[in-house]
Structure formats: C-alpha cells, structure tokens
C-alpha positions in Angstrom: -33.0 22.7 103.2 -35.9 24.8 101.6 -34.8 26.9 98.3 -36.5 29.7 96.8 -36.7 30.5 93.4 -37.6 32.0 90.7 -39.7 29.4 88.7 -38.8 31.2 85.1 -35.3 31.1 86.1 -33.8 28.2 87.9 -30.8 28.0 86.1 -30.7 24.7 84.3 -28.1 21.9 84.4 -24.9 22.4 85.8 -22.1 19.6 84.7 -19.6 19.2 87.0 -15.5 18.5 85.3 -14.9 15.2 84.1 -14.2 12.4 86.7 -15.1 15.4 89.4 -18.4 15.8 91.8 -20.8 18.7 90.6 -19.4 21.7 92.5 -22.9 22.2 95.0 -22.2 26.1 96.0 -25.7 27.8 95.4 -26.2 29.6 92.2 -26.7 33.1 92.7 -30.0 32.5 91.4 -31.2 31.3 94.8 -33.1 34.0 96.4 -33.4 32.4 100.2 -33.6 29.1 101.8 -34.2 28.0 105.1 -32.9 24.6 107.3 -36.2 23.4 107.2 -35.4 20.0 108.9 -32.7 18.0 110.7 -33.2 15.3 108.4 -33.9 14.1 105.0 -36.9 15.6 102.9 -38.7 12.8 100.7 -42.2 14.3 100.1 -42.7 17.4 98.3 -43.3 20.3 99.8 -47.1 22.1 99.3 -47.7 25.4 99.6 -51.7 27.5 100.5 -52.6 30.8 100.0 -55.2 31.0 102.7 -57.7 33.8 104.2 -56.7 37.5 104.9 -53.5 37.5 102.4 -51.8 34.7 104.3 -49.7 32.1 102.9 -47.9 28.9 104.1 -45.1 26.4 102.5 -46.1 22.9 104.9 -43.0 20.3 105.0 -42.6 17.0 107.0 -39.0 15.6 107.3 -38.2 12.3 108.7 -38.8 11.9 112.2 -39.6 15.5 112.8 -42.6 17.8 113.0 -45.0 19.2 110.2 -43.6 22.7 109.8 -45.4 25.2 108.3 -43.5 28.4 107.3 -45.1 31.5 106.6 -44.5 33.2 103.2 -44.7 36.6 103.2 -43.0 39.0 100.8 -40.3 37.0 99.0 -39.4 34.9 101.9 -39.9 32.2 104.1 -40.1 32.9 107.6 -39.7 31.3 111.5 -41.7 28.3 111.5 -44.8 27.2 113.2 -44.4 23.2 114.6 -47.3 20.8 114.7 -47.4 18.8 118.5 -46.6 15.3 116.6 -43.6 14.2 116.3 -42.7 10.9 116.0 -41.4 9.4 119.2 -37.5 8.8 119.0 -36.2 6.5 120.2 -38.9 4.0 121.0 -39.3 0.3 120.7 -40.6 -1.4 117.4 -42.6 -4.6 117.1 -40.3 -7.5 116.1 -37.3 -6.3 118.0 -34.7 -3.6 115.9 -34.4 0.1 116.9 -35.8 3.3 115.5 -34.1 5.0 112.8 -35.2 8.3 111.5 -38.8 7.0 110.8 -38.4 7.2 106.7 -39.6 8.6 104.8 -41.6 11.4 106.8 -44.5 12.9 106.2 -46.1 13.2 102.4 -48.3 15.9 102.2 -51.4 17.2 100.3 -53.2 20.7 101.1 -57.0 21.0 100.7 -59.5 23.9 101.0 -62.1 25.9 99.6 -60.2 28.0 98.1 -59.0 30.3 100.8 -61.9 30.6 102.7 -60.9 30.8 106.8 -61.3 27.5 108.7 -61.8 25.1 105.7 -57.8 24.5 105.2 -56.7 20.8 105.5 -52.8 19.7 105.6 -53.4 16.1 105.0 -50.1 14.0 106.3 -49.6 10.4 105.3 -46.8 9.3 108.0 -45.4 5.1 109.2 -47.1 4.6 112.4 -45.4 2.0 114.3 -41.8 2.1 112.6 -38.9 3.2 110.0 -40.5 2.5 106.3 -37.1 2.1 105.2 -35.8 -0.3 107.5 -38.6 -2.5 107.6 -41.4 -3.6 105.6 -44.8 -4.2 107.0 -45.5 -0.9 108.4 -48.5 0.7 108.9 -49.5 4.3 107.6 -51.6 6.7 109.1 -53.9 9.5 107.7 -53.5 12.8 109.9 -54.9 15.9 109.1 -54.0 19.3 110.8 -55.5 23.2 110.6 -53.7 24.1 107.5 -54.5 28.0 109.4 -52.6 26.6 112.9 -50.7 23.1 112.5 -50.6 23.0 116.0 -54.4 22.0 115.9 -54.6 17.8 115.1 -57.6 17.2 113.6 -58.1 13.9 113.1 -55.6 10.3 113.0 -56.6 7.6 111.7 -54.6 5.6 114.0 -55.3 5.5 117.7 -53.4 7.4 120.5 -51.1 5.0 120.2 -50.1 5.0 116.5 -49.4 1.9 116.3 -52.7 1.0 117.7 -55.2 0.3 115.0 -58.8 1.6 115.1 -62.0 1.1 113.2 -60.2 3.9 110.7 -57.2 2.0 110.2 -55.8 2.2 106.5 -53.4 -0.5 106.1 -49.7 -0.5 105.2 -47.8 2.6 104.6 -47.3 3.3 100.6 -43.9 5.1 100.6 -44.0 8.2 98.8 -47.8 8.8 97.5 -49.9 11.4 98.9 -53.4 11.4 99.2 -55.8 12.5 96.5 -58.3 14.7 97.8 -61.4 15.5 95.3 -65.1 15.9 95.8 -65.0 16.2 99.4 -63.1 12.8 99.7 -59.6 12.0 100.4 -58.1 9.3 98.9 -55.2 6.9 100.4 -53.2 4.1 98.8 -51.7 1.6 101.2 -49.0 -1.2 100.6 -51.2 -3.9 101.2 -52.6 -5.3 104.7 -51.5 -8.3 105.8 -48.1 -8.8 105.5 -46.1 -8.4 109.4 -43.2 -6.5 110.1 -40.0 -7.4 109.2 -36.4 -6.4 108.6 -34.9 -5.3 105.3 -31.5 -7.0 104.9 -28.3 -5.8 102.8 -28.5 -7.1 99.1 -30.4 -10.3 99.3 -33.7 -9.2 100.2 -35.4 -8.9 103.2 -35.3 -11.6 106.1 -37.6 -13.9 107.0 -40.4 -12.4 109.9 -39.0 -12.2 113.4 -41.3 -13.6 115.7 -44.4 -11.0 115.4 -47.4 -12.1 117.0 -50.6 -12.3 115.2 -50.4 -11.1 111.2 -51.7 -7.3 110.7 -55.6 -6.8 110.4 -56.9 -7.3 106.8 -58.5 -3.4 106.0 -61.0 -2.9 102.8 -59.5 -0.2 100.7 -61.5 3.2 101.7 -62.1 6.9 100.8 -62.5 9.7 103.6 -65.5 11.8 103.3 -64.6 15.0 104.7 -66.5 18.9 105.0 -65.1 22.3 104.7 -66.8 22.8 108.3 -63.8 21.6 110.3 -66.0 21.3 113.3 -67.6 17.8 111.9 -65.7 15.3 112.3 -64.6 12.9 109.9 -65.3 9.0 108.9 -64.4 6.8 106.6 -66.3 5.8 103.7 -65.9 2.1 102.9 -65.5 1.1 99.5 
C-alpha cells in the first residue's frame, strides 16, 4: 500500500493501550493511497518530475512488476507495468521452490533534470532466486525508460537471469540501491563466490546442496552511462 501525505503533517506517533496492538485505522491525515502491490514493499519508493509537467512515483514489490504511477494533481493514478516480472513459480539451482523473490526491486531514478529521454529507473533485483530464502544469489542491474517502464533498457544479466554475462555484478546486496553520480552508477554486491544455499530456522544456514561449479569471481565495477538513451551502456571495470 502506497500513502500520501502531507510531509509537514504526518501526524507523529500514535501509542497503542497498554498490553494492546496499535489500533492501524488510517489517520484522517492520509490524503490517498493506492494497492500498489500484491506483496511486500522493502525498497523505497522514488519519485521524478520529468518533461512536459509530468511526474511519476516508481515502486517494485516482491515478485511483481516495476510500476510507475502517475502523479498528477494530489493523487496517484492507474499504473503503468514494466514487461519483467519475475517468473513465478520456476525452478532454483540447488533444489527448493520459489517464494516471493525477496526482497523486490530497490530503486534509484536518474536524469538530467527533467529533460525528455534522459530518465533512468535503475532496478537492483535477485536474478536466479528468493534473497530471503537463500543466500548466494545473484543481483542484476536493470534500467528502464523512467518516461515508459515498459521500455527495458539494459540488464546486466543475460536473457536468462540467471545466466551470467560479461556484465555480471555478483551477489545481490539486500536492500542498497545504486548510487548514480557523474554519469556512473554505482552497485554494491554481497560478494562473488559463495553458491546457493538454503537459510535454515535459528541455527544458521545449511550446509550447500549439491550446486555444481562455485559462482564466477566478478571485479567490483561502476557503470558509465549517457543521458542519450540511444547508447548503450558498459561497464567500467574498476
């Protein structure tokens, strides 16, 4: 659920009664909100105010689509879907089933300024599993028209997400959004080389399932990228 609100006013904290839940009812001091996903939300929302008066609120729940939703007025309104979604169900290396592909996208916005066609929503989502089931998964980069989502730019994971290219950036770092600055986008990663396996209960995870061959070892990198979204983009390795 998206909220809207009045950033001078948002009401402060509420206590709930002793030995009691917090009574959740909206305040009245919500002004709209929106189902925005089926799932959970775990990266922050980011908003543009792009060419011709236009503006957009981008969110990425778990195994759903990027969403952008129009802002116009005081209110969000129907969104426009990106064409990735994570595939549910589908197999994951090391045997266990899909869950909701935790924790979603995390998101980060770039542009120059609101200039048309140089609006980047910059997606850091697991490729081949559910972060918060397993450890050992891989992230991948996207970036999508921040003007139509609908429009993939760029993955840095093959066709195949869990096929890795020469773009590849690793594992997925839950959580922490790209940096863009200077015409570079900058990713964290989890490491590189440790393979797939299951979190279990409260003593940890297991030991590896039988895997194959440990993950490729990937430098850390920067993306150089333009404001001319008609050249494409490569990796600068660091």
């Amino acid at each position: 659920m998206l909220y809207l609100m009045k950033r001078d006013n948002l009401g402060k904290f509420q206590a709930g009664a002793p030995g009691s839940q917090l009574n959740c009812n909206d305040s009245n001091l919500v002004l709209h909100r929106v189902q925005a996903t089926g799932g959970h939300i775990h990266g922050t929302p980011v908003f543009w105010s792009g060419p011709n008066n236009k503006s957009w609120v981008y969110v990425m729940g778990e195994g759903d689509n990027l969403k952008a939703f129009p802002f116009v007025g005081d209110r969000l309104k129907i969104p426009i879907h990106s064409a990735y979604r994570p595939a549910r169900p589908a197999p994951v290396p090391c045997d266990g089933a899909v869950d909701n592909w935790m924790p979603g996208g995390i998101l980060s916005v770039s542009s120059d300024q609101s200039k048309v066609g140089t609006g980047i929503v910059w997606a850091l989502v697991p490729a081949n599993g559910d972060a918060n089931s397993f450890r050992g998964v891989k992230g991948m980069l996207m970036a999508f028209n921040a003007e139509n989502i609908g429009e993939e730019l760029w993955r840095s994971q093959g066709a195949n997400p869990a096929t890795d290219t020469a773009n590849s950036l690793g594992l997925l770092a839950r959580f922490a959004p790209s940096t863009v600055a200077n015409g570079k986008v900058f990713v964290g990663n989890a490491g590189d080389s440790e393979p797939l396996k299951r979190y279990g209960g409260f003593h940890g995870p297991e030991g590896p399932p039988p895997c194959g061959p440990r993950p490729t070892r990937f430098p850390a990198k920067s993306l150089w990228w333009s404001t001319d979204l008609n050249k494409p983009l490569r990796w600068l390795r660091r």
